[in-house]
C-alpha positions in Angstrom: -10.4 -11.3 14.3 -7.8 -10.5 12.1 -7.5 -6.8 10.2 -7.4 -7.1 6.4 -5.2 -4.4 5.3 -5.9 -2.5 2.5 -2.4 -2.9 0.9 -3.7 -5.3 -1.6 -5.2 -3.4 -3.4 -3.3 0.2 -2.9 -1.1 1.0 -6.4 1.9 2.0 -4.3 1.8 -2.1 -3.6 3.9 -3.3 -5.6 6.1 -7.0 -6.7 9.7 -6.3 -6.7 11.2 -8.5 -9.1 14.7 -8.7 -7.5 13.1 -10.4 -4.0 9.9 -11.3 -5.4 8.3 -10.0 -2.5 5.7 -7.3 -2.0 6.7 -3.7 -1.1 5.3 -0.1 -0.8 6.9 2.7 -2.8 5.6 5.2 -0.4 9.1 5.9 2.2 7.3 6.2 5.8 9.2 8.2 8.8 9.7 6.3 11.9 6.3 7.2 13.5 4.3 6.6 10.1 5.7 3.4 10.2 5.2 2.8 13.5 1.4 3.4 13.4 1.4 1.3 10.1 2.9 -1.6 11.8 0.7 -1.7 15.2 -2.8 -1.1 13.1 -2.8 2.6 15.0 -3.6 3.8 12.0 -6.4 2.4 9.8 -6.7 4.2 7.2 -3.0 4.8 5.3 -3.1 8.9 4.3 -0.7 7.2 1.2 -3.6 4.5 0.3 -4.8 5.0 -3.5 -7.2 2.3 -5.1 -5.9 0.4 -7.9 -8.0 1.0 -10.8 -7.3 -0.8 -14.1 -9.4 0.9 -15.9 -9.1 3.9 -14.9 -5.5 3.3 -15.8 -6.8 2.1 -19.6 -8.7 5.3 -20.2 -5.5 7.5 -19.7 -3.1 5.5 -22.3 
């Protein structure tokens, strides 16, 4: 069974325009990204919901 991760729907998720692909804002140190990459690590400390409307009430 394949792990969903919970990057979809994290705000630091982002589409760069210039590659048009996916990345993440948040800069990882080697073992971070290590544990990120081999699912060590299921929940990301960096992970924050993406919440539209939380985002409307603050504009």
């Amino acid at each position: 069974m394949k792990r969903k991760s919970k990057c979809d729907d994290c705000m630091n998720y982002i589409l760069d325009d210039e590659t048009d692909y996916y990345i993440c804002l948040v800069d990882f140190d080697q073992d971070e990204m290590e544990r990120f990459l081999t699912f060590a690590n299921d929940d990301c400390p960096y992970y924050r919901f993406l919440d539209d409307y939380a985002l409307a009430k603050k504009q």
